[in-house]
VOSE-964329 format. One line per field, with one value per residue (C-alpha): residue in one letter; x, y, z; residue number from 1. Coordinates in nm, 2 decimals. Example, Ala and Ser with C-alpha at 12.3 -4.5 7.8 and 13.67 -1.06 7.14 Angstrom:
2
r (A/S)
xx (1.23/1.37)
yy (-0.45/-0.11)
zz (0.78/0.71)
k (1/2)
END
This chain:
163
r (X/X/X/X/X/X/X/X/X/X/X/X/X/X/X/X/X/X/X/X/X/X/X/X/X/X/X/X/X/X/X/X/X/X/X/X/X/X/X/X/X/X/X/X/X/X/X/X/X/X/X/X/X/X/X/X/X/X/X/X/X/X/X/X/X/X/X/X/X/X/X/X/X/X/X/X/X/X/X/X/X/X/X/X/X/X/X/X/X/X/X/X/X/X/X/X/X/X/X/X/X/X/X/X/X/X/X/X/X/X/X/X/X/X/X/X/X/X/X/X/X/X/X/X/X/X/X/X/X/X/X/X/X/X/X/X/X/X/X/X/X/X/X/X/X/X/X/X/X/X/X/X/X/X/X/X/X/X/X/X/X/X/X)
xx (0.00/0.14/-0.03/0.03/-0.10/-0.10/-0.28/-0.65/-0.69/-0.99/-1.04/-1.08/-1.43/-1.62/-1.40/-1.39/-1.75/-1.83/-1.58/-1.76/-2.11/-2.00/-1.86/-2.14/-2.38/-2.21/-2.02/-2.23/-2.53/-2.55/-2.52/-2.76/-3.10/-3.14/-3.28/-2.99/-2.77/-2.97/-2.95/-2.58/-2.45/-2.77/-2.74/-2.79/-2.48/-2.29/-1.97/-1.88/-1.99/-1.83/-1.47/-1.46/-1.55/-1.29/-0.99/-1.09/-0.99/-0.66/-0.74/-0.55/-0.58/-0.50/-0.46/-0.37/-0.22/-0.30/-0.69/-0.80/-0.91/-0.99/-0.90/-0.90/-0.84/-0.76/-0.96/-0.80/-1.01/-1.36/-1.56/-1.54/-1.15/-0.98/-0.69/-0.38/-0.64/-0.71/-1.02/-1.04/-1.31/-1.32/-1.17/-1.32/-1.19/-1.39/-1.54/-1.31/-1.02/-1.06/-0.85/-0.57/-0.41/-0.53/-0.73/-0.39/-0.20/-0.39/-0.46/-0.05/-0.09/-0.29/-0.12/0.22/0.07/-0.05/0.27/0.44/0.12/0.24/-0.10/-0.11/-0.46/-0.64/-0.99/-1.25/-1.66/-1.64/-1.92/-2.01/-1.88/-1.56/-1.56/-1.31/-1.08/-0.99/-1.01/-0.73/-0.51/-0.50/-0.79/-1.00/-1.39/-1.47/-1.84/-2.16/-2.37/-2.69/-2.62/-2.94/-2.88/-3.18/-3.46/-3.30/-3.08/-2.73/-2.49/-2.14/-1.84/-1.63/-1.27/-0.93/-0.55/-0.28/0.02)
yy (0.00/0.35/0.65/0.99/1.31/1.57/1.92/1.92/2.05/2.14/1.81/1.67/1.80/1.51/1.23/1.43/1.49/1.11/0.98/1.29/1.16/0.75/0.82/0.96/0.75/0.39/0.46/0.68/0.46/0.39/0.74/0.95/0.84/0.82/1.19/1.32/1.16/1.32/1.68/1.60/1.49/1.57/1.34/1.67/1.94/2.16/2.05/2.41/2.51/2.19/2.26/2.63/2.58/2.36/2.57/2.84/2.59/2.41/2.08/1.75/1.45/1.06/0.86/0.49/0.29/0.65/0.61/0.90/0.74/1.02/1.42/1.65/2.05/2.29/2.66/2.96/3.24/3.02/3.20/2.86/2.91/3.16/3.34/3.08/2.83/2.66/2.44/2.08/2.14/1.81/1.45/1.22/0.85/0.62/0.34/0.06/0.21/0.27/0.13/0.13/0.43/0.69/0.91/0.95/1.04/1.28/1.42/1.42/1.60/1.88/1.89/1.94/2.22/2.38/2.35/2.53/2.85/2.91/2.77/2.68/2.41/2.23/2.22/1.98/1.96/1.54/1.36/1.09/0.84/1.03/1.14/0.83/0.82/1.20/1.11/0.83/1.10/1.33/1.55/1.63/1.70/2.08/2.05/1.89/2.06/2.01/2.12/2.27/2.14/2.10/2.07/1.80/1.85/1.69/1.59/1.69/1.77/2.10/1.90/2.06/1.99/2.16/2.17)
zz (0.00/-0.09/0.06/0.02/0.08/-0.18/-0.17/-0.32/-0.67/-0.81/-1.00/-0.68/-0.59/-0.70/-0.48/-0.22/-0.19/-0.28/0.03/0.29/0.13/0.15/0.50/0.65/0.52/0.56/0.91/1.14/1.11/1.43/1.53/1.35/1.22/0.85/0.85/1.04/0.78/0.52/0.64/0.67/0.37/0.14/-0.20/-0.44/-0.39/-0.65/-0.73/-0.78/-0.45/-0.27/-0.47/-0.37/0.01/-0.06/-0.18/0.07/0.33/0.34/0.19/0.16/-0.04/0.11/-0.22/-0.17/-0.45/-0.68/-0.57/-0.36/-0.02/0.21/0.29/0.58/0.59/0.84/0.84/0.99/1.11/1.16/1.40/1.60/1.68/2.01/1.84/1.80/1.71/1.40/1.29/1.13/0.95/0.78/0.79/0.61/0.47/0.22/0.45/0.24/0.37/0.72/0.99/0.77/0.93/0.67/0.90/1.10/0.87/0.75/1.10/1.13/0.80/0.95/1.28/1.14/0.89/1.19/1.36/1.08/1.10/1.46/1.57/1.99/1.96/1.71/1.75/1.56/1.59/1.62/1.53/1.77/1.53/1.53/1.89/1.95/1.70/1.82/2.17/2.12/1.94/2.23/2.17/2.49/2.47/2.55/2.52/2.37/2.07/1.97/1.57/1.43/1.03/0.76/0.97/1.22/1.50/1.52/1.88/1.83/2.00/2.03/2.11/2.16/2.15/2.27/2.01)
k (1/2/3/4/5/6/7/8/9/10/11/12/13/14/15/16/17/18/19/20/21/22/23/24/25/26/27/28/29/30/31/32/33/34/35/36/37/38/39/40/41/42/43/44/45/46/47/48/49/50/51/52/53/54/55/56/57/58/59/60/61/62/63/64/65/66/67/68/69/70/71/72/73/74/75/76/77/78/79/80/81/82/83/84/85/86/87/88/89/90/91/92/93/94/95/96/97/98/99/100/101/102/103/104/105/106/107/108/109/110/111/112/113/114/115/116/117/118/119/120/121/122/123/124/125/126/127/128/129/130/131/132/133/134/135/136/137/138/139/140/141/142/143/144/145/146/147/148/149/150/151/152/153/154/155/156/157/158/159/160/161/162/163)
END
């Protein structure tokens, strides 16, 4: 298996939204409800939209043998971040692929680009399916959300690392 990470490019938009879609839908079952899902990762997007929220954030690409296999970004400046902070907006793998160490490398991806940005914390909105995957990588719960999103309302988690 050869993985690397690579920065997105546009021509990513459509993988990237089909692994945060597939994700969703395949490993939080047991989570959310199928509405929840839904409101989450709706089937119709724009591909336009999707690839320039995107490129506004810092976005990379986990392909594995050359097929793309999952991403994860970092966003400065959020509104959800204290100064010094920086957001993981997004980490997603496709469900094939996971718990072949993908999802960590691309959180050591993120960590070491905020390392090099000066940033003191990383802070992530967990999903309850993700909640322990960032809790084994040293991330500490800060407090529980009830997410208002399409009509339904979503439990996440503000977490937070010290770098």
């Amino acid at each position: 298996m050869k993985l690397v990470i690579r920065p997105f490019t546009a021509a990513d938009a459509a993988v990237t939204r089909a692994i945060f879609y597939q994700s969703i839908h395949e490993l939080a079952t047991n989570d959310y409800s199928p509405a929840q899902l839904d409101a989450w990762a709706p089937v119709n997007y724009n591909v336009q939209q999707w690839a320039a929220q995107r490129s506004k954030a810092d976005t990379f690409v986990a392909t594995v043998d050359g097929i793309s296999a999952g991403f994860a970004d970092l966003i400065e400046g959020s509104g959800q971040t204290l100064l010094g902070e920086i957001l993981i907006d997004m980490l997603f793998v496709r469900p094939p692929y996971q718990g072949q160490g993908i999802a960590s490398a691309l959180l050591a991806q993120v960590q070491e680009e905020a390392r090099t940005r000066g940033a003191t914390a990383l802070v992530v909105q967990a999903s309850k399916t993700a909640r322990a995957f960032f809790e084994r990588h040293g991330f500490k719960v800060k407090q529980e959300n009830q997410v208002p999103l399409r009509g339904e309302v979503l439990t996440n988690f503000t977490m937070k690392k010290k770098l």
